[in-house]
N, C-alpha and C positions, 0 to 999 in steps of 0.2 A: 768671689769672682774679682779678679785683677782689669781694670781698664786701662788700657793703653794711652799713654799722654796724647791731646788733642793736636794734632796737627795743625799750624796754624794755616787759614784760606791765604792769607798774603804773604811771600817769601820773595825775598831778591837774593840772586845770587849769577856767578856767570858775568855775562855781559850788563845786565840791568846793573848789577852790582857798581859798575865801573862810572854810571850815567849820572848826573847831578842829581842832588834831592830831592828838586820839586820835578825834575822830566821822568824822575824812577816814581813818581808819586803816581804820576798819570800813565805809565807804562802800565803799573801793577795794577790801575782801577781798570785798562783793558788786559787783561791777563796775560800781559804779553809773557809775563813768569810763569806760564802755565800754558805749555803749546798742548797739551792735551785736548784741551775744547775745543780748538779752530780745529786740529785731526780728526776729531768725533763729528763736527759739522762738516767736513769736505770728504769723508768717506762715501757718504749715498751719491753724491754729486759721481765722484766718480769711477764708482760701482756702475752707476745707470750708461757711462762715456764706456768703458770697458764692454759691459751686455751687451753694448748697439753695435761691439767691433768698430771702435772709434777713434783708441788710441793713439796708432800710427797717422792714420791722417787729420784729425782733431787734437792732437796733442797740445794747440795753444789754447785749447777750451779748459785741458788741466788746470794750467798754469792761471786762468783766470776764476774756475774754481777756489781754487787753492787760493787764490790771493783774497777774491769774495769771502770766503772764508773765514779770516785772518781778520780782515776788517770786520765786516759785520757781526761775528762773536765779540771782537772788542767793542761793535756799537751797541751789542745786546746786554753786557754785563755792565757798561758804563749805566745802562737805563736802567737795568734792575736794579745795583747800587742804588740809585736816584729815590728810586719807588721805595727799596726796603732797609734805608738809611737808619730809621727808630728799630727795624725790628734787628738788624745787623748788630747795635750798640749791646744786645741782650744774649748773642749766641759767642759763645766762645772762642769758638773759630773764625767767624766775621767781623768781631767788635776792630780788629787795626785794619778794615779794608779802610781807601785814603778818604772816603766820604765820611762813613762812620765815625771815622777816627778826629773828621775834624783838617786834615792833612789839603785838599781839595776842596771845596766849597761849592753846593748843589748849581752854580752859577757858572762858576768856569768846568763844570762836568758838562753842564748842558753844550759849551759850545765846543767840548772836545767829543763830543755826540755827533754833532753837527760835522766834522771831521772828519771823523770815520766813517761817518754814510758818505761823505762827496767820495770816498775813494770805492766804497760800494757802488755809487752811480757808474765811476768811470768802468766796473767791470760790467754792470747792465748794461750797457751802451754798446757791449762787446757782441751780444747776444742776440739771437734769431727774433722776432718779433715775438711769438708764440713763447720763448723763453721769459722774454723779459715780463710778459703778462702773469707767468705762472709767479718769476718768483716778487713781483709787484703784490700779490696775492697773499705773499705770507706776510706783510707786515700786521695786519689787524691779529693772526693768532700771535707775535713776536711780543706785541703792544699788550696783549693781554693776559701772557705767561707769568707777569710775577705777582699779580693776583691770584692765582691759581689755590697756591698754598692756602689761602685766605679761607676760600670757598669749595675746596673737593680735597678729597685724601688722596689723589691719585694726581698731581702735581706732574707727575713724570711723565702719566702719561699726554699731557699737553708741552713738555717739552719735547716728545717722540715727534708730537706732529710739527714742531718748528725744529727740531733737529735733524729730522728724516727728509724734508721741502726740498735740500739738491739734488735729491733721484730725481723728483718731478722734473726739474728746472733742465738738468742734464739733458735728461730723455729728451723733453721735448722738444732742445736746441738738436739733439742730434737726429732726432727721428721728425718732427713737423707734427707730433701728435703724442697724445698722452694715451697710452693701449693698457693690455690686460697686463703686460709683463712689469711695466712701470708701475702701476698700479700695484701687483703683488710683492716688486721689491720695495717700496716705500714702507706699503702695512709690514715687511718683515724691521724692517729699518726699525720704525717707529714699536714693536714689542722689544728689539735688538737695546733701545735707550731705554725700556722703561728697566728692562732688566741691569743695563749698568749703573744706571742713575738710583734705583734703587740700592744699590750696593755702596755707591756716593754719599748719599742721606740717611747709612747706618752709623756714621761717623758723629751726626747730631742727633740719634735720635731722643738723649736725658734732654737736650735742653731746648728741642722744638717741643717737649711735651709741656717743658716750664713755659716756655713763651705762646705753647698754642697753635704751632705752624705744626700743619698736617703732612702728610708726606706715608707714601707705599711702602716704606720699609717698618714706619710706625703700625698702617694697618694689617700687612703682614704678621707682625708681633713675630712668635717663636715659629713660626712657617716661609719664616724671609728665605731660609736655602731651597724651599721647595718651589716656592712662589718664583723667585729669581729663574730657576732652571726650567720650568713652567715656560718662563716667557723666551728664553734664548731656544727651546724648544720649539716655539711660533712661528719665531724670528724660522728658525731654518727649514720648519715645512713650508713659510709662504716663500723664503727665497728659492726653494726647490720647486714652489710654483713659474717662478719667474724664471727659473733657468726654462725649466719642462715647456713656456709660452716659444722661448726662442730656440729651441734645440731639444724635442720631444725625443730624447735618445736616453735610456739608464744609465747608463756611462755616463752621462755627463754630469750628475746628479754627485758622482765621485769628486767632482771637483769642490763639495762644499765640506768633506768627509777633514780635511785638517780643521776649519772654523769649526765644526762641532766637536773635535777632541778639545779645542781651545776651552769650549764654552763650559764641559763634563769638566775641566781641568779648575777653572776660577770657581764654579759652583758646588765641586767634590772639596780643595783647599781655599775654602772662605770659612773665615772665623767672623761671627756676628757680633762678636764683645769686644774685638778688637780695631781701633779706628784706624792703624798702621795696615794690619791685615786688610780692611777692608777697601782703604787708597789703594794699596798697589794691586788689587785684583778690580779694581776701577782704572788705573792707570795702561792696565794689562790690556786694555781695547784697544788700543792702536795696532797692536798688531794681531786685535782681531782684524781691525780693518783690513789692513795689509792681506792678511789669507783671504779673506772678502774678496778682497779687488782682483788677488791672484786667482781665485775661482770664474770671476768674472769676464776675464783676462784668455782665460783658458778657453771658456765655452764661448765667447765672443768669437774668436778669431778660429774658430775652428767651423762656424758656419756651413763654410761648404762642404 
């Protein structure tokens, strides 16, 4: 068996490319080189603003989604750095993140933490009361994700439920209530990341066995393509709950029918041994999202 060269977690290139050394040092500790993960976190957000039919005249809740987003994945990666600085130094792929490496120092991370939460504040403050409560609510599971690894094989899926949090938060800015239909798009959200985030953490799985970090695609083993298609399977009978809560119509149930060719598509061509293969059918989620939001989108505004 031939293993694909490891990818490395930290790359500049683009614009970061262009940025001084020490501002592209603290760029790359919040991923700004990697818009993948703030898309992956502002999808449920506003999957749940599209379901409500909310678009059109809520459209500056996107945009503070979307910027929520942005920030606070950079706040959450700067702190998980923080937390798993020794164990980063030992995986292949994380030893040149700017902590690990040495490049940043656990001191000036902490107050470019402190940074990127004040711009988080200003988009809660944007926010319905009932909103800001919910998503005030995720920071204890946010605080306690990168212990996870430490203590459960199934790491991802406690990233589902801090990844999945802007349905809630959505909803219930747009609705004044968290219901059945929020409620079954989150839980689809949250199988929707365990499945791609396992496919993420087939990329280390030789050297989390050397170092000991547990992880879904490890317990898995030679059942990862089953397991994976399992969970994106989940993902689209609860989100066909959530449509079916707001629009008890068959037809409407069509509009998630492109997201599940996407889903047969990454889980029919996923190669397990290969780390390239398996980045870009992890990178390939964003425009799951996209058909997401457009299903959403669809049965939202057709209401009447």
């Amino acid at each position: 068996m031939t293993t694909a060269p490891i990818v490395p977690d930290s790359e500049h290139r683009g614009l970061l490319d262009r940025l001084p050394a020490e501002m592209r040092d603290y760029a790359m500790l919040a991923r700004f080189d990697r818009p993948i993960g703030w898309w992956l976190l502002f999808w449920p957000g506003a999957w749940a603003v599209a379901l409500a039919d909310g678009v059109s005249e809520r459209w500056p809740l996107i945009f503070w989604l979307l910027l929520g987003a942005i920030a606070m994945r950079g706040a959450g990666c700067v702190y998980n750095d923080i937390v798993d600085r020794d164990l980063d130094r030992q995986v292949e792929r994380t030893r040149q993140r700017p902590i690990a490496s040495g490049a940043v120092s656990a001191r000036s991370a902490w107050v470019w933490l402190v940074a990127l939460s004040l711009v988080g504040l200003v988009v809660l403050l944007q926010l319905r009361p009932l909103a800001q409560i919910v998503a005030l609510a995720s920071l204890a599971p946010v605080a306690a994700y990168p212990f996870m690894k430490r203590i459960t094989w199934w790491p991802q899926a406690w990233l589902g439920i801090v990844f999945s949090w802007a349905a809630l938060v959505g909803w219930a800015d747009m609705a004044g209530e968290i219901g059945g239909a929020a409620l079954l798009l989150y839980a689809g959200s949250v199988a929707w990341v365990v499945g791609y985030d396992t496919i993420y953490s087939l990329q280390d799985r030789e050297d989390d066995a050397l170092v000991g970090i547990r992880s879904s695609a490890r317990a898995m083993g030679r059942h990862v393509r089953a397991g994976t298609g399992a969970c994106y399977a989940l993902a689209l009978v609860l989100w066909a709950g959530a449509v079916w809560q707001v629009r008890p119509d068959p037809l409407a149930l069509l509009a998630l029918a492109p997201v599940a060719v996407h889903f047969a598509w990454q889980v029919w061509t996923l190669n397990p041994d290969d780390g390239a293969n398996a980045l870009a059918r992890f990178r390939s989620n964003r425009r799951a999202g996209w058909l997401m939001f457009a299903a959403c989108l669809v049965v939202g505004t057709t209401l009447g």
